[in-house]
Phi, psi and omega in degrees: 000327184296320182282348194261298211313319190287326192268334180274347179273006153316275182318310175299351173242037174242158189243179171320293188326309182310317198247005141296259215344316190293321156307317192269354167259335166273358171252026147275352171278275176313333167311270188345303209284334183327263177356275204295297169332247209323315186285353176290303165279350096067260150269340181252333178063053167199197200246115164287330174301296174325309172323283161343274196287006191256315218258339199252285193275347170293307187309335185255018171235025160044045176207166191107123168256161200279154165266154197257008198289345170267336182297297165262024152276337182272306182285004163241013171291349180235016150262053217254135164214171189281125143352163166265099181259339166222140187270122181262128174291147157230159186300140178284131165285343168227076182293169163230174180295149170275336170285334184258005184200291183293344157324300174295326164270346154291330206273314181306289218292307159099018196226189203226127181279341197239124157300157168312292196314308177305315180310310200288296205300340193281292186319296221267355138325296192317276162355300170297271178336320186240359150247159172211180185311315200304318217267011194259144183115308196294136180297304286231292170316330155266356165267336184303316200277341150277326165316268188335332214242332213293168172237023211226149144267344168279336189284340174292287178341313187298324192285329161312308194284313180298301168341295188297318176311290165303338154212120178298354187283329224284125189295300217283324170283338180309294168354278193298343178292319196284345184270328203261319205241002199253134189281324198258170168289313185300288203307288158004300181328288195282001170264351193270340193273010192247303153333306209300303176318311185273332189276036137271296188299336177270340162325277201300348180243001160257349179300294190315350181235012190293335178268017143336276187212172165313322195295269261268313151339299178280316186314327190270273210309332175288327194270349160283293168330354187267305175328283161315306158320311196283288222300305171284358162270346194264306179294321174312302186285318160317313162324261193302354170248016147104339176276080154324303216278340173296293161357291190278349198240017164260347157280341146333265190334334215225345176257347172289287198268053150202089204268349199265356157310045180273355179294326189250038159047037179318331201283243202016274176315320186279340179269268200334341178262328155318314184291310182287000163253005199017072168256088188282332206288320178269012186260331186290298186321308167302352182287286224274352168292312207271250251281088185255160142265347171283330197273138121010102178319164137187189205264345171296320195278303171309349191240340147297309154319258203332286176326306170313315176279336172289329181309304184287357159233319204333299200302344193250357193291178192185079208300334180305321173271303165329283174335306213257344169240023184060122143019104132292169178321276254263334164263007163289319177265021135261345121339264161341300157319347245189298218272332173283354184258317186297325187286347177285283219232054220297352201249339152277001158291315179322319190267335197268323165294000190065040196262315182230160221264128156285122178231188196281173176275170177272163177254040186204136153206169164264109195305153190095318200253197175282318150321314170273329180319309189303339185290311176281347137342281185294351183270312203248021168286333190286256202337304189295297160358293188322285148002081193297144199059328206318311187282014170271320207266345181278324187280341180265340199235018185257331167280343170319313191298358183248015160266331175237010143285114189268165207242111042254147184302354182295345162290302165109157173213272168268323196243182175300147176298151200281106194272146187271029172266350187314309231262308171326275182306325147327286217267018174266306207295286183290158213287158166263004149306320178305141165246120174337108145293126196257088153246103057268138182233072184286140173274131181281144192315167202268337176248018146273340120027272204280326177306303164327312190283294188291331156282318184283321184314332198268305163325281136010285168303306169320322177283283202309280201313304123033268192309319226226019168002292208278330185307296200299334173262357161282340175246029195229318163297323189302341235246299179287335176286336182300296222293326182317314196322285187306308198290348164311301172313313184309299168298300171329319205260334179263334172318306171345298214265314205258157191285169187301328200293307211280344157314337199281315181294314131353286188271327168306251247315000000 
């Protein structure tokens, strides 16, 4: 009782002023540490208090792991390579029709599966590809060439149909009808296998004159390309009705006899058709082709590696037995595989986990970006499914892979550092309903958070005590006598129990 009679003639003789000061130096206190928390992550991408308790104080309360984030940041100073400054769009190798398929999902959904932008890169594809120097002057051809540009889909479609009036031969318009206007895959079949017929005889009749002069030259690229176009979409379509192994062995077929045809990235379709025969032993052989280090990523290549390696422990993993008897070889390197397909491509587990909603792909993607994650996603989730564990074993280890990217990404791990044009360009490709996957999008730490929070409240205070002196310290005592009670009871409750001498030895101490 003696002690609560002390504490209140304490409180009663502090003034406004006292409880200004006090307010206004502690949110000038959380003001600092705010600052310096943010410029620590910032530059470090991490919590310097978390730093603190994880390296320091955790180690002497014998709990805790140490962070590797300087340990590999120190072990990758001598991999430092130049940024990446610009994002090159590339053709989706596994697009889909536009009549037969994205078509349908406009006619359900009611919303356009494909942007102006994406459509526009399709044209000025189409444009490269199906035309040359040679064709100018012929109509057919010069109608092709306004088709291609037009943005209406029946004015593409109509410029087809005028094109074939002038020459029934002309491929390039069979091509838009069959991408544009054939509702099913079967009718697409069959206009691209009548295309075929006439882009061979016009093949086979400029090979023969291509060193004549350049016109004739572009002319024979223009008529392979065409060739080479039709013949893997006519395999693309054997894929979707279900004659796999007819697929696999007309993509064969068109990369043997066109091996310098690496623009349309054909080995993408033959592993995914692979997959779906589950030939793994020939799906490791393109691997072992692609997965160059002179060759060009993508998330099929890498991520197919990774599936291949998951493959050979996935049915046995066990994360509870991993912790307690380690890593074997063999799931280390299926590991490994996983945190390197991620650090390629960070936006595709998330689809493969079903963590986030799936649309159709775009007819562009960004390597890298959210755009191929959706491509690759949508081709290959049935394969990954398949595996028995494979996603379990992608679900226990794949965030694993953001521990060992050092921060700032201007570093780099396996690969080139992760260029920050992705997120721009994503949102030109997908649709705007899609919501953009953002990456690095780090959550801010918990004690900058709370440090936030406690300058303004405290700030906060300092204004109220300011303005309102006397109210605020009548509700800054009622606030403390609250808070007083209980432990007020408590002593009371212990003076009870325990004899007087050792309270009296107590309050010395």
């Amino acid at each position: 009782m003696l002690n609560l009679i002390f504490s209140t003639m304490f409180l009663n003789t502090l003034t406004p002023k006292f409880y200004v000061a006090l307010t206004g130096t502690s949110s000038l206190i959380s003001g600092l540490i705010l600052i310096f928390e943010w410029w620590y992550f910032k530059k470090y991408g991490t919590s310097f208090i978390e730093q603190v308790s994880l390296n320091h104080i955790s180690p002497l309360l014998g709990g805790g792991e140490t962070s590797n984030l300087e340990t590999n940041s120190s072990s990758n100073t001598g991999q430092q390579q130049q940024p990446v400054t610009e994002c090159k769009v590339w053709r989706n190798p596994l697009t889909l029709f536009r009549g037969a398929e994205y078509q349908r999902f406009t006619t359900a959904a009611g919303k356009e599966p494909l942007t102006y932008y994406d459509m526009n890169l399709s044209a000025q594809d189409h444009q490269t590809f199906f035309t040359s120097e040679y064709d100018t002057g012929k109509p057919e051809y010069d109608i092709m060439q306004m088709a291609w540009r037009e943005r209406n889909p029946q004015a593409r479609i109509k410029a087809a149909h005028d094109a074939l009036e002038k020459n029934s031969e002309c491929a390039p318009a069979m091509i838009l009808l069959a991408e544009e206007e054939c509702p099913t895959i079967l009718e697409v079949e069959k206009t691209l296998k009548q295309a075929y017929k006439h882009a061979e005889i016009t093949f086979k009749k400029s090979q023969q004159m291509q060193y004549q002069s350049p016109m004739y030259e572009a002319l024979h690229r223009r008529d392979t390309n065409v060739l080479v176009y039709i013949k893997r979409r006519l395999a693309m379509c054997a894929r979707k009705l279900g004659r796999t192994r007819e697929a696999v062995k007309m993509m064969r077929e068109v990369m043997k006899d066109f091996p310098m045809m690496n623009m349309f990235n054909i080995h993408e379709n033959l592993i995914e058709a692979l997959l779906e025969l589950q030939a793994y032993a020939d799906v490791q052989a393109v691997l072992a082709k692609y997965d160059d280090i002179s060759l060009p990523k993508s998330a099929t290549i890498c991520y197919t590696a990774a599936l291949l390696k998951a493959r050979q422990v996935a049915d046995k993993f066990s994360p509870d037995a991993a912790s307690k008897r380690g890593l074997s070889t063999a799931e280390m390197n299926a590991v490994e595989a996983i945190h390197r397909a991620v650090e390629f491509n960070p936006h595709v587990p998330k689809y493969l986990l079903e963590m986030k909603s799936m649309i159709l792909p775009p007819e562009h993607i960004l390597k890298r970006g959210d755009s191929e994650a959706l491509s690759y996603s949508f081709a290959q989730l049935q394969h990954w499914q398949r595996v028995e564990g494979a996603l379990n074993l992608l679900h226990c280890t794949w965030e694993g892979t953001f521990r060992m990217i050092p921060y700032p990404l201007e570093k780099g791990h396996l690969f080139y550092p992760y260029p920050t044009c992705t997120e721009n360009a994503d949102r030109e490709l997908l649709p705007s309903f899609h919501e953009v996957s953002v990456y690095p999008k780090k959550e801010l730490p918990f004690f900058i958070l709370f440090t936030a929070g406690l300058c303004s409240f405290t700030a906060l205070l300092a204004l109220l005590t300011h303005q309102y002196p006397e109210s605020m310290g009548v509700v800054a005592k009622t606030i403390l006598s609250w808070l007083y009670l209980p432990i007020s009871y408590v002593l009371e409750k212990l003076e009870a129990i325990l004899p007087s001498n050792l309270i009296q030895q107590l309050s010395r101490i």
